[in-house]
N, C-alpha and C positions, 0 to 999 in steps of 0.2 A: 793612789793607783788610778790611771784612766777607764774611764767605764768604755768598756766594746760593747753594744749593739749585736746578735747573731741573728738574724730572721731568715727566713726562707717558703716556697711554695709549695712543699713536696711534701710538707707534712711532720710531725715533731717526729713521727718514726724515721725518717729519714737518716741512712748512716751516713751522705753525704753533708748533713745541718752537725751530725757530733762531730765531724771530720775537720769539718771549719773551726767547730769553739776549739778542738782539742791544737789546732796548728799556731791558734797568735793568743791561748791562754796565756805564755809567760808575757804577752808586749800588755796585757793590762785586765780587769778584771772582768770578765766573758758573763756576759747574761743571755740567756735561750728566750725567743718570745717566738711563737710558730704556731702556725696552724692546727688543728687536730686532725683535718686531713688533707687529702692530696689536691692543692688548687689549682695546678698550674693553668696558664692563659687567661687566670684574673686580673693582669695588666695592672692597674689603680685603683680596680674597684671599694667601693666600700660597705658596709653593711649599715644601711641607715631605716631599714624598714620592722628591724625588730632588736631585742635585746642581744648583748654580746654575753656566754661565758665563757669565765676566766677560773684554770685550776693551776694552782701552785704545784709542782713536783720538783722533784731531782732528776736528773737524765747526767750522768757519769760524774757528779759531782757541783753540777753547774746551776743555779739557780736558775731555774726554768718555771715559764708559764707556757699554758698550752690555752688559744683561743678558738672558739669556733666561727671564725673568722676568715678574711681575706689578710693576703699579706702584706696589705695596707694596713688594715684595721689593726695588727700584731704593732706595728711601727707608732700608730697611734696613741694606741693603748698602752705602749711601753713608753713613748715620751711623755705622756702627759699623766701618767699614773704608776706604771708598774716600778717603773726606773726610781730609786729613790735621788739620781744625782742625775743630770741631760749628760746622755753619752756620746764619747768625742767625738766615734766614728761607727757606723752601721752598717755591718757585712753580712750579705743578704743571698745564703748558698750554702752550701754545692749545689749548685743545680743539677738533676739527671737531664743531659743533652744541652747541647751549648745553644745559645740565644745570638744568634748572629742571626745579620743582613738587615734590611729596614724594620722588617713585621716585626724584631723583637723588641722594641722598646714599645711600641704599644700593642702588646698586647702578653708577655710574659710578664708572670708574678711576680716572679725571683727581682727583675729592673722595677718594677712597680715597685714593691719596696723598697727601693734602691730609690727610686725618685720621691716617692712620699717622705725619705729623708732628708732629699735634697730641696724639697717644699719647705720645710723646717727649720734651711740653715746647715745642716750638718755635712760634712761629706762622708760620700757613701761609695761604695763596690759591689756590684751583681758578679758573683761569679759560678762559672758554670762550667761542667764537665762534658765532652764530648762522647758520643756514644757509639760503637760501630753500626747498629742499624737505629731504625726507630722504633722499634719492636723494642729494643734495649732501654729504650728510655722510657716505656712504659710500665717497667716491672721495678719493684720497688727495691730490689737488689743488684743492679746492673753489673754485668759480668767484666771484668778487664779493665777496672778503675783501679787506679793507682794513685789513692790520696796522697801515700806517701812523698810521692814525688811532686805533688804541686805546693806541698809546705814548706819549704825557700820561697816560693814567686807569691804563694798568698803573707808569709809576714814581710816581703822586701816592699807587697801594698799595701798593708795597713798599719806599717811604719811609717813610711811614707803621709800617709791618710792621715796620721797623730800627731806625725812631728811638721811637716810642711799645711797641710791643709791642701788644696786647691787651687789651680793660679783662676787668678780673676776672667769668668764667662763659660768656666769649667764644673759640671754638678757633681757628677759622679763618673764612674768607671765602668765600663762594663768589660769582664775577663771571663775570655773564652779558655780553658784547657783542651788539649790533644790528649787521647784514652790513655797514651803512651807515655806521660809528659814523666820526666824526671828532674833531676836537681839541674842536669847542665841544659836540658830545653830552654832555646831563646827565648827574649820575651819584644813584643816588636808595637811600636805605637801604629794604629790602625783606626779607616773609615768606617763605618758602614756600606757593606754591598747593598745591592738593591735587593730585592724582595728574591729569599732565596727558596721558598719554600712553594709549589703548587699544590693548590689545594681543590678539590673535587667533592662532588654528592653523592655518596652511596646509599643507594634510597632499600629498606628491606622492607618484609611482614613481621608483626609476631606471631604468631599461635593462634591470633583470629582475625588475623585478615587484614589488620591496620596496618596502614604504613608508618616507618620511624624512619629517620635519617642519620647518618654519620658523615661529620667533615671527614675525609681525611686529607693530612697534609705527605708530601713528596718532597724529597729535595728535589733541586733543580738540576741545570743541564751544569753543563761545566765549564761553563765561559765567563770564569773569574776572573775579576781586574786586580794586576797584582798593586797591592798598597791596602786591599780591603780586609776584613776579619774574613770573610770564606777564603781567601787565599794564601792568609798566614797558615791559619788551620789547618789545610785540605793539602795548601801546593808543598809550603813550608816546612807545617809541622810543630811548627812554634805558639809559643801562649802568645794571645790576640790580647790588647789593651784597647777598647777603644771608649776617648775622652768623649762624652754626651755632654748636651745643656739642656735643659728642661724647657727652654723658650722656643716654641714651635710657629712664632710668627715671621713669615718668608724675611729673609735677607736678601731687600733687595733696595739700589740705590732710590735716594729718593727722587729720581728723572722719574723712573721707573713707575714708583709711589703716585705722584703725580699725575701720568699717564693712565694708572689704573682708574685714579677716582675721577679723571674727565670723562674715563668711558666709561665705567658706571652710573656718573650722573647723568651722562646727558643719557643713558640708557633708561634711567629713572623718566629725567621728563620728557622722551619719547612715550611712556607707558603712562603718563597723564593724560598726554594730549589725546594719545587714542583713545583713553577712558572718559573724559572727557566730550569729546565728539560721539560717542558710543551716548553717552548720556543724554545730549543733546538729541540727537537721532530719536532715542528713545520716547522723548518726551513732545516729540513732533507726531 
């Protein structure tokens, strides 16, 4: 039987992480590795400044570890230790609140594990449930999720994920769900929008005078381009699929390439020559 992979950011409490094992437990054999609490927006991080622990439990029948960790560190610690066999594919969710537009690949947990797998070799899927406020997506029970309904579209992906793999320059998946999604919800291949989420400083006191801060983030205006994952979601309706690559160096022709590093260099030995003359000067 193929080994699955379940990680997630939300934390092993999360009823969105047993949601997931319980939906593609028949496609092959479900292991838990998750956090012990809630990370999300630890993107890739890792934990390399002190020890990691690891407690073995049950959580509805499924061989579960719980780390207190990033949900990087869960992905690591399960391929290169916990797992007794490398598993096939790494599904990394439910997320509470869908990871679209640019900011979410770097900077949500749920794709961070998602690509810490794809660092590895393996193909992986983030996926994520949509929330009616944001308010919703911080309570660790969100109101109006309907698991049921996205267990066709998560085992038609990580069947997929088993049986095909990845075409070639393709890492991972990241899949958005609509709150509402059911069995006949479309499923539609999608971009990334641009940065959908504004974010502000609310600066307070506590109790003696100091000041603390909190980010908070806002969705955006509503000038969605249609083809993107905010547009499927929001205009549509439908589950968001969209194909990621881990390789974050610009794609651009090499005229282009060329062009850069002329003007770099010679920006370079402009900053000689005046250091250079500066030193000269100096030494007059």
């Amino acid at each position: 039987m193929q080994q699955i992979l379940v990680v997630n950011d939300d934390g092993i409490n999360s009823p969105g992480l047993l949601a997931l094992a319980e939906a593609v437990k028949d496609l092959g054999k479900v292991t838990i590795v998750a956090p012990r609490n809630q990370r999300s927006g630890s993107g890739v991080s890792l934990t390399i400044r002190r020890p990691l622990r690891v407690e073995e439990i049950k959580v509805a029948g499924f061989e579960s570890f719980v780390i207190d960790g990033t949900p990087a560190d869960c992905v690591i610690l399960g391929l290169n230790y916990l797992l007794k066999e490398k598993p096939k594919v790494v599904l990394s969710g439910y997320n509470m609140g869908a990871n679209l537009s640019l900011m979410a690949p770097l900077s949500s947990g749920t794709i961070g594990a998602a690509i810490e797998a794809a660092l590895n070799g393996i193909p992986a899927a983030a996926l994520s449930f949509e929330v009616t406020t944001l308010q919703e997506a911080l309570k660790d029970r969100p109101s109006g999720i309907d698991y049921a309904g996205a267990r066709k579209a998560a085992c038609i992906i990580t069947r997929y994920l088993l049986q095909e793999g990845l075409p070639h320059g393709i890492h991972l998946l990241n899949v958005c769900f609509p709150p509402n999604v059911t069995e006949q919800t479309g499923l539609e291949i999608t971009s990334l929008a641009p940065d959908f989420f504004k974010k502000m400083v609310l600066r307070k006191e506590d109790p003696y005078g100091m000041p603390y801060y909190w980010i908070k983030m806002m969705r955006g205006e509503n000038d969605w381009k249609d083809g993107t994952d905010v547009y499927c979601l929001y205009k549509e309706g439908n589950i968001s699929i969209t194909p990621l690559a881990i390789d974050l160096s610009g794609l651009i022709s090499e005229a282009k390439i060329a062009e850069l590093k002329k003007s770099l260099t010679a920006e370079s030995t402009e900053n000689t020559e005046i250091e250079s003359n500066r030193k000269g000067i100096t030494e007059l």
